[in-house]
Structure formats: C-alpha cells, structure tokens
C-alpha positions as CSV (number, residue, x, y, z in Angstrom):
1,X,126.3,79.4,120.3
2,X,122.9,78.7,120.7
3,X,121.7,82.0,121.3
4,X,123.4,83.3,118.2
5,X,121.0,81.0,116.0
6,X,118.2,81.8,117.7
7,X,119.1,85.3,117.1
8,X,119.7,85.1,113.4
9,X,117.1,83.1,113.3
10,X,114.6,85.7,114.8
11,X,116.9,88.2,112.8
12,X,115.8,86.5,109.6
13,X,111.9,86.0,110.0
14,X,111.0,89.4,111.0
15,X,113.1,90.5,107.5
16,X,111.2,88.1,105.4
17,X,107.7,88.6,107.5
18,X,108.6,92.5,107.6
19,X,109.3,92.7,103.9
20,X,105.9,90.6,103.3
21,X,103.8,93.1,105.7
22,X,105.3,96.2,103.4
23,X,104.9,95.0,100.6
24,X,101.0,94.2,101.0
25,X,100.6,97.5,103.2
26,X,101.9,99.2,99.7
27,X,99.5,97.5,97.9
28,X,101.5,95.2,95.7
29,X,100.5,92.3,97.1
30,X,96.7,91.6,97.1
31,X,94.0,89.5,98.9
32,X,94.7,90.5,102.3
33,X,92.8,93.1,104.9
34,X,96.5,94.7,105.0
35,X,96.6,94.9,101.2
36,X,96.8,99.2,100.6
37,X,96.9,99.7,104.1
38,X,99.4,102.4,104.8
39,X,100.0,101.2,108.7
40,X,100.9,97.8,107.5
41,X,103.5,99.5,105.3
42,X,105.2,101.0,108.1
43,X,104.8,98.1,110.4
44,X,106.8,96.0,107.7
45,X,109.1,98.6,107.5
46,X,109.7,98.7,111.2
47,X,110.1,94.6,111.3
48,X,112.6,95.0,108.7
49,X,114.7,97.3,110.6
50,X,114.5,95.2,113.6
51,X,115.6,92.5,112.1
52,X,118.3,93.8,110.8
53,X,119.3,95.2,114.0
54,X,118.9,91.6,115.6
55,X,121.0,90.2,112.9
56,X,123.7,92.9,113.3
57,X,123.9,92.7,117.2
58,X,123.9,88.6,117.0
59,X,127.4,88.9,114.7
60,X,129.0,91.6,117.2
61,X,127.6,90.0,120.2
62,X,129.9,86.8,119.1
63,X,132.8,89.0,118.0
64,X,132.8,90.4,122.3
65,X,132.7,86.8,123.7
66,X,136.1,86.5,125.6
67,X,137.8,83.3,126.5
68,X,137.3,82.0,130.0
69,X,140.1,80.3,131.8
C-alpha cells in the first residue's frame, strides 16, 4: 500500500510540475528563463506523459496483487 501512494504521489507532481514546465516553455506563463523556450515545452510535455503513465501503472499494479496464504 505504501508504494501505491508513493506512486500516485510521484504520478501527480510530475503532471502538475509537467503542465507548469509546458505551459512557460509555450510562453504563457512569464518571468522565467523557460518562459518561450520551445525545449521546456516538450520537457513539460514529456513529464506529463510520465506521470500519467506512473499514475496508470500504480492503479493496475494494485489490480495484479494476489492474495497470499
């Protein structure tokens, strides 16, 4: 159980920090070095992703978990 919070929990800040790192890469967010920076973009884009991926594999991961006897 624990590793399944630490895995949304991972999950969940690389969305948020992703989503931040995009948005400021595309220039709508401003007074950063990253702000219009088209690598930062796809960085963010990338975290995003991940995240999602983490988030997605933490939910099956407990769906597998077998009973032991």
């Amino acid at each position: 159980m624990y590793m399944r919070g630490l895995r949304i929990l991972i999950g969940a800040a690389l969305i948020v920090v992703g989503a931040v790192w995009a948005v400021q890469g595309y220039g709508t967010l401003t007074g950063s070095f990253m702000t219009g920076s088209p690598v930062w973009m796809w960085i963010g884009i990338a975290s995003v992703v991940l995240g999602v991926v983490v988030l997605l594999t933490s939910r099956s991961a407990a769906g597998r978990r077998t009973r032991r006897s």
